[in-house]
N, C-alpha and C positions, 0 to 999 in steps of 0.2 A: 720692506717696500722701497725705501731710498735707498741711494748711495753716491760714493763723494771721494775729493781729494783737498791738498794744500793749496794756502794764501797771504797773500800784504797787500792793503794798499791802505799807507797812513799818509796820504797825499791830502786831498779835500779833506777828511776827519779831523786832520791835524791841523791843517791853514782856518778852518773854521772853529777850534776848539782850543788854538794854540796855550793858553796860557794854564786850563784847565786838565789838559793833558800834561803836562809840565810839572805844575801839582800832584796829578795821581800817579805820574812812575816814581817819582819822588817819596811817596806814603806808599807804594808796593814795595819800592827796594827796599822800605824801613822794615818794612811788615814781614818780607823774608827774612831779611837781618836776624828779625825776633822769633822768627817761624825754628831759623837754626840755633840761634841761641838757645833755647828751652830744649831742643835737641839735645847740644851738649851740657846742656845743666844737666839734665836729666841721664847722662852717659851710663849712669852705673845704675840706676833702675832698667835702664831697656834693655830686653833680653833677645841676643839672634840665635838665630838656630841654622847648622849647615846641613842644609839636603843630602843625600848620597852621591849627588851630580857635583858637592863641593859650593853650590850655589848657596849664598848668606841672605838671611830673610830675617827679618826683625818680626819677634814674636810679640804680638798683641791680643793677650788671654788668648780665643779659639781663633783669631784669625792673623796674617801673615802681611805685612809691608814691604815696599822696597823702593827702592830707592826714594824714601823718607813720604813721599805725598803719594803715593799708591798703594790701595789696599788690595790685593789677590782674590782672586775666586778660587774654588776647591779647584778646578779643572787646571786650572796656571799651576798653582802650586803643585798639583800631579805632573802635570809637563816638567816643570822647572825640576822637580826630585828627576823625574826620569831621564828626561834630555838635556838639562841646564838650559834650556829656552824657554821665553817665554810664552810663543807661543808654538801650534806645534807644526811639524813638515808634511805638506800633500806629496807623500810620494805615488809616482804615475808609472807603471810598467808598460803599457804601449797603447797606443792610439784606442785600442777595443774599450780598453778601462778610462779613457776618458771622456767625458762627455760635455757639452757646452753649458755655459751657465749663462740663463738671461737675465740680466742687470735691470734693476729699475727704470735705469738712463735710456734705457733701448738698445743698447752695446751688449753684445753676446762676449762673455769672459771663457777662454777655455785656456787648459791644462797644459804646459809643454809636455808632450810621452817622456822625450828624450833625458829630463832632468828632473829633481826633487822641484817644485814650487817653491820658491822664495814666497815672503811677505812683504807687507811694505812696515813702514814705520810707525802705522799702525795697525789694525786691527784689519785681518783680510777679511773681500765683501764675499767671498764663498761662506764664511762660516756666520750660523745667526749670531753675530755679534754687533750689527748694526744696526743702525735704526731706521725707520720710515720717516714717523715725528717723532720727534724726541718729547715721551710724557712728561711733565714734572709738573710737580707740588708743591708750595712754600708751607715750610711749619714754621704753624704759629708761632714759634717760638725766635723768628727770625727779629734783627733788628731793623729799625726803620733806614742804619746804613745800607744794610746789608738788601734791604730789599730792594732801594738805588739802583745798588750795582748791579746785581741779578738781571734786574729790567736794562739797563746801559747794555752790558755782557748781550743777552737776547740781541739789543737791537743790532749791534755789533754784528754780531755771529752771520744775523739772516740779511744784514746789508751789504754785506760782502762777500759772502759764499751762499751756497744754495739748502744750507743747514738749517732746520726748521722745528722749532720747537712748538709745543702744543702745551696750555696753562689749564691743568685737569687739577688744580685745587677745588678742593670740597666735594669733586666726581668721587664715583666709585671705583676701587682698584678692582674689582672683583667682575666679573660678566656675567649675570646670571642667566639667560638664554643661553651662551655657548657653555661657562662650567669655565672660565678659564681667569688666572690671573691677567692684568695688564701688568708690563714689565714697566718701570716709571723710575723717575729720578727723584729724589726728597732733598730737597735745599733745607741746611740745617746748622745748627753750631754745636761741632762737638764739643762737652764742656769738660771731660773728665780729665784730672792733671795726672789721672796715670799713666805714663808713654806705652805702658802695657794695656789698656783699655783698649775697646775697639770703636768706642766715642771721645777717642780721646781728642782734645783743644787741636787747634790748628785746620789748614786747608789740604784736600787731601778727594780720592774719587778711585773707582773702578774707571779701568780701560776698556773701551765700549758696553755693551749692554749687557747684562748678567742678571738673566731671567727668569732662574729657580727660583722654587717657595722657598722662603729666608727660613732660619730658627731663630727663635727670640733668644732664647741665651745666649749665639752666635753672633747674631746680625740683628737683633735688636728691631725686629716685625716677624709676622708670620705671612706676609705675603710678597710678590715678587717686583715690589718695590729696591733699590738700593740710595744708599746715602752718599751725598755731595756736602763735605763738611767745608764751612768756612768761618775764619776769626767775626767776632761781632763788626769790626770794621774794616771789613776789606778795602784794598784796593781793588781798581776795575780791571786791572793789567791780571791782578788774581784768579777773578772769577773769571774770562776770557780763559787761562791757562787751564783751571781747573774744568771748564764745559769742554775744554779742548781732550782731555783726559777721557772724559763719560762720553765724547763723539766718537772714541777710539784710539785717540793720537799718544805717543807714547813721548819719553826726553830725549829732545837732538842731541844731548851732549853724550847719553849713553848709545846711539847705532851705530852696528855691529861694526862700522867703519871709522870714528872716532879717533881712534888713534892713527889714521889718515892726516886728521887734522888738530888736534889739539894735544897739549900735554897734560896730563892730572899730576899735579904734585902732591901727592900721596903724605909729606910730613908734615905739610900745613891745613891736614883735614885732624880731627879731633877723633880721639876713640884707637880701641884696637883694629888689627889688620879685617879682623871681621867686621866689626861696625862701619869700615870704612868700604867693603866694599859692598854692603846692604844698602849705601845711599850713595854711594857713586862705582859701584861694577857695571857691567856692559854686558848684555846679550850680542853673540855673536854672528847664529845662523838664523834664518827662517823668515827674514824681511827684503824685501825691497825697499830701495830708497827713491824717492824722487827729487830729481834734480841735485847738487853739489850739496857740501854740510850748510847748514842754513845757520849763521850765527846769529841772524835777526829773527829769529826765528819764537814765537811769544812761551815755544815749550822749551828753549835754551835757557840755561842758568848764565849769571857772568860773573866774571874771573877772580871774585873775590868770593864766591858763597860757601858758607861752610870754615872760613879761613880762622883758623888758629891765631894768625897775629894777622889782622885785617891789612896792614899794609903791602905783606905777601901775598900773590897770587893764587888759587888753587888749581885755573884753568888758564893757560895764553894757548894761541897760537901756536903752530907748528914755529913761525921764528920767535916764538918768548913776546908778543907783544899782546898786552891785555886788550880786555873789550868789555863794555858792559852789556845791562841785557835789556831788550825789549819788553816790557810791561805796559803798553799802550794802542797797542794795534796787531793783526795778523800780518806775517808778513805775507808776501807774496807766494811763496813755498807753503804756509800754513793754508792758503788760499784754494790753489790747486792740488791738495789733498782733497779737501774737503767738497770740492766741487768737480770732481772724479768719483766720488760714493754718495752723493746725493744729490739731490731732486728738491726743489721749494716747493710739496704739496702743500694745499691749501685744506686746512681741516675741514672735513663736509660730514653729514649723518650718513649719506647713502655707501655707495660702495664704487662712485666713479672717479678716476682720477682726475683732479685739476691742479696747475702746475702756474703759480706766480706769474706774475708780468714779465717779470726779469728772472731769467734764467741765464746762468753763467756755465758755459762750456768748457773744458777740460782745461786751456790756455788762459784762463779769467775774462775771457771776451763775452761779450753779450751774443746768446741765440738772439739772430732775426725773430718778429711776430711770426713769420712764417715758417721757420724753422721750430719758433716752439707749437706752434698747431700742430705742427707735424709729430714731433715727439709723443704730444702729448694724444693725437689718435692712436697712434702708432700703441703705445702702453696700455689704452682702451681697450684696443682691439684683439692685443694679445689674453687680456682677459675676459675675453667673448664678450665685450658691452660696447654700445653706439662710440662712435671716435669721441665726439663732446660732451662733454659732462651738462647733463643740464642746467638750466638758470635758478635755482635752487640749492637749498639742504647745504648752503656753507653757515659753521659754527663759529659762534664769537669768538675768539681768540686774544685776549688782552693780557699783556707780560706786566 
């Protein structure tokens, strides 16, 4: 039902929260620090496996990792063996074969005939891969930090882009009228110290929605729920990155264009040529990018992560010069992703659309009232119901 693109604006956030922001990039850059260390403690337990595409994936018992905080669906890891991408190419042979796609936004998306489809950076809105509301569920088992940040992360997310989550704790994952799973998100802490486990410690998430029925010896439920694992005390900068992952969004530092802009030094990451490039290789074809490489970007690593002898770099600059990394706000690029592939509906029982006060346009500008009235008949009407949603049937919603 939604869809969206990239964003920043740590301007007002930060002038009102200056000191406390300060603090939490501070406790995220420790907390990856530690995130990679257990990495490399753990080097000669973790097991990768090379696709026939050459492509390196870190084996965790039935399920597949890569670049260290992403866990695969069968579908990827079928792409990835086949084509070494991650996701896969809309090839288009001529005008007849392509057809228009209508967009949540009101924006009709169609096909170039003339060339393969690129992707973007992340998750294209052709494929069900995105979300409308974003379900998710806090398990119990969460700590009282960790459910903080969660809630900070949320408010985040839908204050600055048009990304919208929906808090179906204690709902049913199941529809019994229609017969169908709901696809949802489970906030949770993996706790297992095997780097082979597929609960294992650390923060970590699928790229966009992944809405098969799970297997429990796999995936650890039997309904089409997926897990958003995070350390018992995150930072906020974390859980921001990681919802950034489950919205779709994949790491700047790995698009396919990359080596445009930065260098990996390759002898200050830890591990063999394999393991090295299961948490730092690059996908090449089948995205779109938006806008220049984004080094503020809150899905960027910086220039010391992963580092063998922490005073060397592992990432600079095209000229050798370091940077650190954003753990405190979207940037602007994270912005206008995200507000290209979705819409701020407002959870209701019934079945008509309604669309926030604030609605953010492709450029991070605010729709006019009038322009969002208009939208939001507009998407009504394409689904044969009154342009207005009635004054009714809106659901609580508390993160």
């Amino acid at each position: 039902m939604k869809s969206s693109r990239f964003y920043l604006l740590l301007s007002l956030c930060l002038l009102i929260s200056g000191c406390n922001t300060k603090n939490n990039q501070i406790q995220t850059l420790e907390e990856e620090q530690q995130d990679f260390q257990l990495l490399k403690d753990t080097l000669e337990e973790r097991i990768f496996t090379r696709l026939k595409s050459g492509v390196i994936l870190e084996n965790a018992g039935l399920n597949y990792f890569i670049e260290r905080d992403i866990i695969l669906s069968e579908r990827q890891i079928k792409t990835l063996s086949d084509n070494g991408e991650m996701e896969e190419p809309i090839f288009t042979e001529d005008a007849q074969n392509t057809k228009p796609i209508m967009l949540s936004s009101g924006k009709t998306w169609q096909a170039d005939p003339k060339k393969t489809i690129a992707r973007n950076v992340g998750v294209h809105p052709q494929e069900n891969r995105g979300w409308a509301m974003i379900r998710y569920v806090l398990n119990p088992g969460l700590s009282p930090q960790a459910r903080v940040q969660i809630s900070e992360a949320i408010r985040h997310w839908e204050s600055n882009t048009n990304t919208r989550l929906d808090n179906a704790t204690g709902q049913p994952t199941f529809d019994s009228q229609y017969r169908f799973f709901y696809p949802y998100i489970e906030f949770f802490h993996g706790t297992s110290d095997d780097p082979r486990a597929w609960n294992r410690r650390g923060n970590w998430s699928y790229v966009g929605r992944y809405d098969i029925i799970k297997n429990m010896n796999q995936h650890g439920r039997t309904d089409a729920g997926q897990w958003l694992s995070l350390v018992t005390s995150p930072g906020l900068g974390t859980v921001i990155h990681e919802i950034g992952h489950a919205i779709g969004l994949y790491h700047e530092h790995t698009r396919p264009d990359r080596d445009n802009f930065i260098n990996i030094n390759w002898a200050n990451i830890a591990g063999t040529e394999e393991q090295k490039q299961a948490d730092f290789g690059n996908t090449r074809r089948n995205y779109t990018t938006i806008g220049a490489f984004d080094f503020n970007s809150i899905m960027m690593y910086d220039s010391f992560a992963a580092a063998i002898n922490p005073s060397i770099p592992t990432i600079t600059r095209k000229d050798g010069s370091t940077f650190g990394s954003n753990r405190f706000a979207l940037s602007n690029l994270d912005r206008i992703w995200a507000n290209n592939f979705y819409l701020p509906y407002i959870a209701r029982s019934d079945v008509y659309v309604e669309l926030a006060t604030t609605v953010y346009k492709t450029d991070n500008t605010i729709m006019s009232e009038q322009e969002r009235l208009q939208l939001q008949a507009q998407i009504n009407r394409s689904r044969g119901l009154n342009p207005i949603p009635p004054n009714c049937c809106r659901l609580p919603n508390n993160h």
